[in-house]
C-alpha positions as CSV (number, residue, x, y, z in Angstrom):
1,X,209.6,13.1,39.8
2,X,211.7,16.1,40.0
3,X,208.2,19.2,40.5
4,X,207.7,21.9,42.7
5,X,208.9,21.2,46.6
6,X,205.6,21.8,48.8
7,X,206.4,25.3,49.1
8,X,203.1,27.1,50.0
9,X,203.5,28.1,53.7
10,X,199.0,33.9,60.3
11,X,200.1,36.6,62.8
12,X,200.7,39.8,65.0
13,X,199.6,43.3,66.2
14,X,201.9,46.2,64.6
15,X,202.6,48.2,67.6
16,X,203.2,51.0,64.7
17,X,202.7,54.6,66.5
18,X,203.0,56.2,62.4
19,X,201.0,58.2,60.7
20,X,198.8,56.5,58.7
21,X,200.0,57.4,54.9
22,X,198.7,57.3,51.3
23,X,200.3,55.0,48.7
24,X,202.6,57.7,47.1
25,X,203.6,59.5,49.8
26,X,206.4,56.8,50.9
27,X,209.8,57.2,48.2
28,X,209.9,54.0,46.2
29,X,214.1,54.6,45.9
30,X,216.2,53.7,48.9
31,X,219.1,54.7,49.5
32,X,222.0,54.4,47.0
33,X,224.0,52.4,49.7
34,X,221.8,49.5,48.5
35,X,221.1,49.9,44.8
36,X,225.3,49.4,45.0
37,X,225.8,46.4,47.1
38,X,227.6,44.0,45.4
39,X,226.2,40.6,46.0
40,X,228.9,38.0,47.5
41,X,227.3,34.9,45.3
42,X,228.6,31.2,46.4
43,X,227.3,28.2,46.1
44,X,223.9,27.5,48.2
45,X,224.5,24.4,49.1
46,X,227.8,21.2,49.0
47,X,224.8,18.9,47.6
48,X,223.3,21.1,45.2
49,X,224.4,21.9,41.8
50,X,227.4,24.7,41.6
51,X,225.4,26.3,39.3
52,X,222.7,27.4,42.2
53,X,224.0,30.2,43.9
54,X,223.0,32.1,46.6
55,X,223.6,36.0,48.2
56,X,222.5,37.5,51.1
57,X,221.6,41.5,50.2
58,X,220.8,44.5,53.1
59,X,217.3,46.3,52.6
60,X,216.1,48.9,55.1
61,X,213.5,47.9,57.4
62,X,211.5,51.2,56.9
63,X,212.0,52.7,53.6
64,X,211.3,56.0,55.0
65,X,214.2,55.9,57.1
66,X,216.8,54.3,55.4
67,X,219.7,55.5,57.1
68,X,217.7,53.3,60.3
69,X,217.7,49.4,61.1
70,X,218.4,47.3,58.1
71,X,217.1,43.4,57.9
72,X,218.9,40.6,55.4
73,X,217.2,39.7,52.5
74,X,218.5,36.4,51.0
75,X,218.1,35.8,47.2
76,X,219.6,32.9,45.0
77,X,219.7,32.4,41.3
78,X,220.4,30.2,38.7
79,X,222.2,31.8,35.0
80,X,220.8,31.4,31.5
81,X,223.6,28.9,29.7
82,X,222.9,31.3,26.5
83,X,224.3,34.4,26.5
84,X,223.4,35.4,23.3
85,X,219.5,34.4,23.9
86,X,219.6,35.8,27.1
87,X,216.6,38.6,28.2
88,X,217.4,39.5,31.6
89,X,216.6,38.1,35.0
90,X,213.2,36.5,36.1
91,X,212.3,36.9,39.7
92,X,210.3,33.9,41.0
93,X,207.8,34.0,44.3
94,X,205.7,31.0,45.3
95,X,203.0,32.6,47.1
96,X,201.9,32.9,50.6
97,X,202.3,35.2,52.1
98,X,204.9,33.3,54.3
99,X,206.1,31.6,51.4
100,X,210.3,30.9,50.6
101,X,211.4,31.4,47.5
102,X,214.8,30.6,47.8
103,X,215.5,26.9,45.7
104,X,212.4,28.0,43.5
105,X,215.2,28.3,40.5
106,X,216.5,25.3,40.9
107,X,213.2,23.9,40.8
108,X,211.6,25.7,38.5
109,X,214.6,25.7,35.8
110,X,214.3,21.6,35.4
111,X,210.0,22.4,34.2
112,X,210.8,25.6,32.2
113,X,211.6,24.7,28.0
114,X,214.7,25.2,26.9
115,X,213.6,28.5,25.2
116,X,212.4,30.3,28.3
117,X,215.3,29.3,30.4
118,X,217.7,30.5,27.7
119,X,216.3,33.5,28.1
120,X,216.5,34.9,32.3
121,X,218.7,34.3,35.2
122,X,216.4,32.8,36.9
123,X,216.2,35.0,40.7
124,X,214.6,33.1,44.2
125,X,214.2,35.1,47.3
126,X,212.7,34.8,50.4
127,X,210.6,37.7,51.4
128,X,211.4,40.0,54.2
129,X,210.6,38.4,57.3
130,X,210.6,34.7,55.7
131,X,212.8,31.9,55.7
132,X,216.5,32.9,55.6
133,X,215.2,36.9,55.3
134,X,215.6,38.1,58.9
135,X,212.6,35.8,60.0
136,X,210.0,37.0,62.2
137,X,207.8,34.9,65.1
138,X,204.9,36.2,67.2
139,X,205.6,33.0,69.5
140,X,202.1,31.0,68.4
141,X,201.4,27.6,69.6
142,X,199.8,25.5,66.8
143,X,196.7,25.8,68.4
144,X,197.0,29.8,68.0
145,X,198.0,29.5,64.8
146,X,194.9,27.8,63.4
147,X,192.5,29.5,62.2
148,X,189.8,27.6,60.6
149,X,187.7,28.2,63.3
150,X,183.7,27.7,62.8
151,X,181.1,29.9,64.1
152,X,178.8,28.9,67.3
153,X,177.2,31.4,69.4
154,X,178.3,29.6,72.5
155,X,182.1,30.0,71.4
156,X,182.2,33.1,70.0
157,X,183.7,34.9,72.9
158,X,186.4,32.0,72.5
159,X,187.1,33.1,68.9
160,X,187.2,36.8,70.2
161,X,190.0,36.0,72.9
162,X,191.7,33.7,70.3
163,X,191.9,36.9,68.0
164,X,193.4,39.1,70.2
165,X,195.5,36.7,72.0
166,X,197.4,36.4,68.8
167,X,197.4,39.7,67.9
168,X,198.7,40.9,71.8
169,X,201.8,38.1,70.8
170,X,202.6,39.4,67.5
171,X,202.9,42.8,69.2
172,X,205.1,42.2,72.2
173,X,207.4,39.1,69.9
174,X,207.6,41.4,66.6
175,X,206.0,45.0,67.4
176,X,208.9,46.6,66.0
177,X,209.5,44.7,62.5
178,X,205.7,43.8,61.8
179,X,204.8,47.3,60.7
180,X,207.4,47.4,58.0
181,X,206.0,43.0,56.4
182,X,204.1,44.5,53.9
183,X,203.5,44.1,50.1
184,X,204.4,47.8,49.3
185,X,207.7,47.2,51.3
186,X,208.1,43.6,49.6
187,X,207.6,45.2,46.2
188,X,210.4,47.7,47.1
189,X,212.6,45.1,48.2
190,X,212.1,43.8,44.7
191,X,213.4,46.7,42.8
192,X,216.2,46.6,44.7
193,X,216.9,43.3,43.8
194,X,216.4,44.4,40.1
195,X,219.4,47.7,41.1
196,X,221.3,45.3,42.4
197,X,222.0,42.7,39.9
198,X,222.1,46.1,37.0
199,X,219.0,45.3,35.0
200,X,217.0,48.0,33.8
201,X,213.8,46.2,34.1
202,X,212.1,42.8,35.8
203,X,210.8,39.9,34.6
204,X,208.7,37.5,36.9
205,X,206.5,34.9,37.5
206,X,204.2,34.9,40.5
207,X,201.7,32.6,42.4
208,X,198.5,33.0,44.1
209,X,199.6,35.8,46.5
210,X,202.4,36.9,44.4
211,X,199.8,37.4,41.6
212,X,199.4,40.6,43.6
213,X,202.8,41.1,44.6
214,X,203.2,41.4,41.4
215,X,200.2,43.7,40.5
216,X,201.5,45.7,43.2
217,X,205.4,45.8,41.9
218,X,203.5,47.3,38.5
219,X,201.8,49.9,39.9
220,X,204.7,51.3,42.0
221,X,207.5,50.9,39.1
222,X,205.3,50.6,35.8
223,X,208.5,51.6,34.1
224,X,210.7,48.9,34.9
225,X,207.9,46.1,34.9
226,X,209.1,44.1,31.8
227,X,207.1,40.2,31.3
228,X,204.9,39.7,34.5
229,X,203.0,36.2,34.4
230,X,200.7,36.2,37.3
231,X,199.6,32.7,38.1
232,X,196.2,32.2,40.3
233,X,195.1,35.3,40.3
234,X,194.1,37.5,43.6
235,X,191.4,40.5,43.2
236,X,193.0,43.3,44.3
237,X,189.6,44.5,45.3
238,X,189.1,42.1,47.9
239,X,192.6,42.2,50.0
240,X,192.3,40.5,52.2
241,X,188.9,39.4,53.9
242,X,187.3,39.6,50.7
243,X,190.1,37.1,49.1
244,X,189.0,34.5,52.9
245,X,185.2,34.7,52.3
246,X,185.4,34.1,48.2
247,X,186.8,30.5,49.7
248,X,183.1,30.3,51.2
249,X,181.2,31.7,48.1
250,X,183.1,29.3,45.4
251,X,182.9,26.4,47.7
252,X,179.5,26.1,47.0
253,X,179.3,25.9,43.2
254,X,182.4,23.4,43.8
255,X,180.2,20.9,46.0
256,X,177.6,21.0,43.6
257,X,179.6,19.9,40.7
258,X,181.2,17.0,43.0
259,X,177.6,16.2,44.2
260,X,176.3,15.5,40.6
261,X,180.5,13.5,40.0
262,X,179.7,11.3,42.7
263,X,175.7,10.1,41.8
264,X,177.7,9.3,38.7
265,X,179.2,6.8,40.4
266,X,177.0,5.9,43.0
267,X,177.7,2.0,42.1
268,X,181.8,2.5,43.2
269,X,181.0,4.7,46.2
270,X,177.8,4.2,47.1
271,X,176.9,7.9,48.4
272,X,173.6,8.2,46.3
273,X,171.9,8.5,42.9
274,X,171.1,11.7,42.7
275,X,172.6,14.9,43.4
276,X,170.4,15.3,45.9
277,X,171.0,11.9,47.1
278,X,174.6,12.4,47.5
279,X,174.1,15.9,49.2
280,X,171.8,14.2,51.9
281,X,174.8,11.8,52.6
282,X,177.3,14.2,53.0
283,X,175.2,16.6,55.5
284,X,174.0,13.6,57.3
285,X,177.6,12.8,58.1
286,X,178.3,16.2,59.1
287,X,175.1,16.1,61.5
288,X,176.3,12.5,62.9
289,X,179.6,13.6,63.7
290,X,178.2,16.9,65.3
291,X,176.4,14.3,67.9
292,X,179.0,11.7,68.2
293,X,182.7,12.6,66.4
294,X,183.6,9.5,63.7
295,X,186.5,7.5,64.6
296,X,188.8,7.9,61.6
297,X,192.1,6.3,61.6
298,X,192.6,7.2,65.4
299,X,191.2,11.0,64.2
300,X,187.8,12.3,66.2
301,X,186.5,13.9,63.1
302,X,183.5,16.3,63.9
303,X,181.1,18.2,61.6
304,X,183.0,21.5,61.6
305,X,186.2,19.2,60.7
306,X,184.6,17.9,57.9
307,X,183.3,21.0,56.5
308,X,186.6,23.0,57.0
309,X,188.3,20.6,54.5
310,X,186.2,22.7,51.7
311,X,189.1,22.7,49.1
312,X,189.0,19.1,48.7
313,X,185.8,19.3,46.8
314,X,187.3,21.3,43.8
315,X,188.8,18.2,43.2
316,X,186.2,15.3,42.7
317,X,188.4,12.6,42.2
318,X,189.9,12.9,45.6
319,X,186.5,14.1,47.7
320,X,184.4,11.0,46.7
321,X,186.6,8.2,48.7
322,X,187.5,10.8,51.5
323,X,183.5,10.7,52.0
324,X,183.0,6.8,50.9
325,X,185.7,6.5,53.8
326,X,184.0,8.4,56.8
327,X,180.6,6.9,55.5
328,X,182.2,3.7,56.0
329,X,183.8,4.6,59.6
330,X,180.5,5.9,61.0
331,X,178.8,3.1,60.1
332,X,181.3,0.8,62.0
333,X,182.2,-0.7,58.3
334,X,185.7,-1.3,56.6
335,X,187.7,1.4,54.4
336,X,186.8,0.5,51.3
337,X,190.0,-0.4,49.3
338,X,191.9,2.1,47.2
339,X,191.8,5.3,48.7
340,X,195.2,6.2,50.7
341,X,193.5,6.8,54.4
342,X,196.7,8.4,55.5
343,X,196.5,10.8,52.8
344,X,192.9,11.4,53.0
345,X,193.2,12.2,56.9
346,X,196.0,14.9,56.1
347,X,193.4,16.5,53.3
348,X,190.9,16.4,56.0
349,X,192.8,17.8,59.1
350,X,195.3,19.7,57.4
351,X,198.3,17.1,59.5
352,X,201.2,18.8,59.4
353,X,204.1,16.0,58.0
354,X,206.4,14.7,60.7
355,X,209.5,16.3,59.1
356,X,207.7,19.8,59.0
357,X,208.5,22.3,61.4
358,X,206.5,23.7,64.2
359,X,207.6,27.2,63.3
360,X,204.7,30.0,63.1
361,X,207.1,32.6,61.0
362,X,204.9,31.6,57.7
363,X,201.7,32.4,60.1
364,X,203.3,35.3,61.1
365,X,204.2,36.8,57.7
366,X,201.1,35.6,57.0
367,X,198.8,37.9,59.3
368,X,201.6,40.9,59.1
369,X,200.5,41.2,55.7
370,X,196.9,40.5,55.8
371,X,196.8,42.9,58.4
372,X,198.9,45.6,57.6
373,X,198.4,45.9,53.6
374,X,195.2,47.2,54.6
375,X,192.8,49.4,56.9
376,X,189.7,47.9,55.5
377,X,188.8,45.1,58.3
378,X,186.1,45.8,60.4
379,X,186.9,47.2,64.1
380,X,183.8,45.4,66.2
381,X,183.5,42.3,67.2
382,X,179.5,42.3,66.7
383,X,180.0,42.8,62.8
384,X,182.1,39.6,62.5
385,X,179.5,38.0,64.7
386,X,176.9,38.9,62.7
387,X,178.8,38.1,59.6
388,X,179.2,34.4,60.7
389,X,176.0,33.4,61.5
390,X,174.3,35.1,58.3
391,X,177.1,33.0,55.9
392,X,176.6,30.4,57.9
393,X,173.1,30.0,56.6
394,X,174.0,31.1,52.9
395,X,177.2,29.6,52.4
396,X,177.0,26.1,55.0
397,X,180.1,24.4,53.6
398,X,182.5,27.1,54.9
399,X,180.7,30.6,55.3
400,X,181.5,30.9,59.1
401,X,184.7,29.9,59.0
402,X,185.6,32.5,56.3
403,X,183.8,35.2,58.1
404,X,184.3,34.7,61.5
405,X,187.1,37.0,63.3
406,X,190.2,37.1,62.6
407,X,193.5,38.8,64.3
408,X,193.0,42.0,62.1
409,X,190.2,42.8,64.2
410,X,192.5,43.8,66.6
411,X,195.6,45.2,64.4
412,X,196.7,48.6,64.7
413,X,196.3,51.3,61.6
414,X,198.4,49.9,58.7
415,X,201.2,52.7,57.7
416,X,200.4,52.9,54.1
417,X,197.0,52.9,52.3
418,X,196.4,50.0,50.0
419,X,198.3,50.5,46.2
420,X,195.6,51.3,43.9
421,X,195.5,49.8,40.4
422,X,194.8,52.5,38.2
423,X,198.2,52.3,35.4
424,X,198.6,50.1,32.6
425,X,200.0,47.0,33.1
426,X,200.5,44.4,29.9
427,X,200.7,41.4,32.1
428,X,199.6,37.8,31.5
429,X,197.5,36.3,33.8
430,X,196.6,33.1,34.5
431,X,193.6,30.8,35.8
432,X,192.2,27.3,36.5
433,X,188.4,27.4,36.4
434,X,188.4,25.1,39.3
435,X,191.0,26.7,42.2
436,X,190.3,26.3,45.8
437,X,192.1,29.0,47.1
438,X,192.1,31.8,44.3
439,X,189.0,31.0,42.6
440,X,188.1,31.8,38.9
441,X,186.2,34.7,40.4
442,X,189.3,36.4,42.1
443,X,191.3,35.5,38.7
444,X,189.1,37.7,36.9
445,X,189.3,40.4,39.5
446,X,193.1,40.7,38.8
447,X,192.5,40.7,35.3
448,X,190.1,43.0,35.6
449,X,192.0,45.7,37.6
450,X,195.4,45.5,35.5
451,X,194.4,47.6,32.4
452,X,196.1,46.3,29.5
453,X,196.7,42.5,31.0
454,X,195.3,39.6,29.3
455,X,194.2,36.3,30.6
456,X,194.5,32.9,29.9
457,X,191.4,30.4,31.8
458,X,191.9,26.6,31.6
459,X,188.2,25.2,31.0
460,X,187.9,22.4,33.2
461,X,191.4,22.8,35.1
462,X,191.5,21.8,38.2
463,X,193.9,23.2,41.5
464,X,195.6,25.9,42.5
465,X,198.4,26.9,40.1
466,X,198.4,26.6,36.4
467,X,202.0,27.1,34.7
468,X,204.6,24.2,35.0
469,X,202.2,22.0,37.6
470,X,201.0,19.9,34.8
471,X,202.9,19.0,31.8
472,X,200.0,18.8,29.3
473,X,198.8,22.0,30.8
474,X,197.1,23.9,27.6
475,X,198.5,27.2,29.3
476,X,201.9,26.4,29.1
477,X,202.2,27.1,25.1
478,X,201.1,30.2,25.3
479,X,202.7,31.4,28.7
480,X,206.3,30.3,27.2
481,X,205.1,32.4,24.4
482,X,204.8,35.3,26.3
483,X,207.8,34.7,28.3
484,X,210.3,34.3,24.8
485,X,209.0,37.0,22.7
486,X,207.3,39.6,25.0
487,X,204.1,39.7,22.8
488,X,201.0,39.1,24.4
489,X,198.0,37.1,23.2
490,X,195.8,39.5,21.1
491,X,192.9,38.8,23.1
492,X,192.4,36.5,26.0
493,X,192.3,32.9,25.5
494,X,190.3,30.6,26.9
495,X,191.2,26.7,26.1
496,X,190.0,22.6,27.8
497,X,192.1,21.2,30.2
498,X,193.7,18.2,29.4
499,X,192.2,16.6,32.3
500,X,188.6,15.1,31.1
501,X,185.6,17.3,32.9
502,X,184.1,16.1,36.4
503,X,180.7,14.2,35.5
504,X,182.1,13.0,32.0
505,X,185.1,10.3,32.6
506,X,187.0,10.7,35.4
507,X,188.3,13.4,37.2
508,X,191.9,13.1,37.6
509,X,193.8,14.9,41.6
510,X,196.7,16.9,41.1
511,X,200.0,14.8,40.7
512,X,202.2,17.0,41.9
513,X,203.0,19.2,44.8
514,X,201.8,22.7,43.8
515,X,204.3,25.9,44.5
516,X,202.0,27.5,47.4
517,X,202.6,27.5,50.9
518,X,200.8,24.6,52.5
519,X,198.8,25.6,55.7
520,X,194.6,25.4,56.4
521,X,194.3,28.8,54.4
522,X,196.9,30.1,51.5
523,X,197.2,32.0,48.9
């Protein structure tokens, strides 16, 4: 099955002595030295096809300064085979932030229809400071770089030296380059991409976080934003703590719906009648495990490890048999039969794959971004304290976890304010009703903000990332629409997922890696 590779890929303390600056004050043109570089384009790879190609470009690392130090930004492409339909050039990002971007061409071209790839050069990059782009490291262990980390008063002061331990190694591995991995600077980058290869404006197709990558691009160059489709949407009005808690608040509506899928079936997985029933089950595993951790496949599995595997229960089909399964093991019983157990640990501990590697640069990116798009994270330690234990109560699945502190607490002042979403932007967004990690909420935040965009929500859908992941996808028509002619919908659209509701038939798991960055938190 030739899909998406898992792409979805948190991070360090700018040691930035700059002014702090509003979003306009910083030039959006560099230099002309890079709008004229001439990519050198071979081919990426002996075993991939000729037709993939790849180019290494020079972007300043400051914008401000750019006559200063320059970092490589490596982009890849793959042409339209019809001139004569041809548009201009798509630029493709998977998310993140920490996410490549470089084979998403390839990848992507084999799902698009023949009518939309006709249509664009199809253009992968990694972001600056990702991947093959001049890649940054704060030097985190994988313990460091973990952050799904509950709330107990006992261990707070833990969580506070956890904090600022990664924040003091971001600083003294990266202090210099952090500053400048930003979404402002990204966007930038961007436009010089589009200089570069001579087109007047840019197409592009974004995920999850590069929904508001690409928000951002069409607030800072409206007049070069050309068709934007911004997949999974994030709400520019909750960068970025706001966009970690809204995993706590829409967690909650999700384990209802999967409480009343699983009484359903209470004959197949025996976890209760009743909704009620089913809910009792689950927090009396949680409480169990708190006492004594379940033995699961060789795993200690605690409470807190349980509930920080919150995403899984946007998906019914899948969070029924991981919770058959540890009822099972805490009772001493078999596995039932069916359910892969190896899987279903990985979905619950977030296990890396063998062949991954234990590299922190996606963490990195990850936090230099979160961090330094914005000034907005609280400075004292008691207001994340306080923050936990309250969602802790309101939101139990996940509330600590999402407000409990984080390396930003301890990040200096970001250069640049964040870009405010005040011009028109005729974009299409794009929405599941059911996503774990941009929920339907944050979906209509984005839509909300870009005046003039419309949206498409899939009733019903289920996972993070609409376009391309699932061939009967009800989206799809429409986005290719979009992405031939240039018109938008009239008004937005909202149709049923193919997939049959959870508590009709049966819920069906995603069936195909997913273009996001894979990690315990993503966008």
């Amino acid at each position: 099955m030739k899909r998406l590779a898992p792409l979805l890929a948190t991070a360090g303390l700018i040691a930035s002595t700059l002014p702090l600056l509003t979003a306009t004050q910083v030039s959006a043109a560099p230099a002309a030295e890079y709008l004229n570089q001439k990519p050198s384009w071979h081919r990426c790879s002996p075993d991939q096809p000729a037709a993939y190609e790849c180019a290494t470009l020079k972007v300043p690392l400051d914008y401000r300064r750019p006559q200063g130090s320059t970092i490589d930004l490596a982009i890849s492409r793959v042409k339209s085979e019809n001139p004569a339909k041809r548009h201009g050039v798509m630029l493709l990002n998977p998310g993140g932030p920490g996410g490549t971007g470089l084979d998403l061409p390839l990848a992507m071209g084999e799902m698009m229809s023949k009518d939309v790839r006709d249509r664009y050069d199809l253009i992968g990059f990694d972001p600056r400071g990702v991947g093959a782009s001049s890649p940054i490291s704060c030097g985190l262990d994988d313990t460091e770089q973990n952050f799904d980390r509950p709330y107990r008063p006992e261990t707070f002061s833990s969580d506070v030296t956890w904090a600022r331990t990664v924040a003091d190694k971001c600083r003294e591995n990266a202090g210099s380059v952090l500053p400048h991995i930003t979404t402002r600077n990204t966007a930038r980058d961007m436009d010089t991409i589009r200089a570069v290869l001579g087109e007047r404006k840019l197409s592009y197709l974004g995920y999850s976080y590069g929904t508001y990558l690409g928000a951002v691009y069409s607030q800072m160059f409206p007049e070069r934003t050309d068709r934007f489709v911004l997949d999974s949407g994030v709400d520019p009005q909750r960068i970025w703590r706001g966009m970690i808690q809204v995993w706590a608040t829409e967690a909650e509506p999700a384990y209802q719906r999967w409480t009343g899928w699983a009484a359903e079936r209470s004959a197949e997985y025996d976890l209760g009648d009743t909704p009620k029933a089913v809910s009792d089950t689950f927090w009396g595993l949680v409480a169990r495990a708190d006492r004594e951790p379940i033995d699961f496949e060789g795993q200690k599995v605690d409470g807190d490890l349980i509930r920080s595997a919150r995403g899984v229960f946007f998906y019914p089909a899948q969070a029924t048999p991981l919770i058959a399964a540890l009822k099972a093991a805490a009772e001493g019983k078999p596995l039932p039969a069916g359910p892969d157990t190896a899987g279903l640990k990985r979905l619950l501990t977030g296990e890396r794959a063998a062949a991954e590697p234990a590299s922190d640069n996606g963490t990195a990116v990850f936090w230099a971004v979160v961090c330094g798009d914005t000034g907005s994270w609280p400075r004292y330690t008691e207001q994340y304290e306080r923050d936990a234990a309250k969602d802790k109560v309101k939101y139990p699945l996940y509330g600590d976890f999402a407000s409990n502190i984080k390396p930003c607490a301890f990040w200096d002042r970001p250069a640049e304010s964040a870009t405010p979403m005040k011009k028109q932007a005729k974009v299409l967004t794009v929405q599941n009703e059911w996503d774990s990690q941009t929920p339907l909420t944050s979906g209509e935040g984005m839509h909300r903000a870009l005046k003039g965009s419309r949206m498409i929500t899939v009733a019903g859908g289920e996972g993070h990332g609409v376009y391309l992941t699932d061939p009967t996808s009800c989206a799809d028509a429409q986005v290719n629409s979009y992405l031939t002619t240039g018109r938008l919908p009239a008004e937005n659209v909202t149709c049923l997922s193919a997939a049959p509701a959870a508590g009709k038939q049966d819920s069906v798991a995603p069936s195909k890696p997913l273009p996001i960055p894979a990690g315990p938190g993503r966008f």
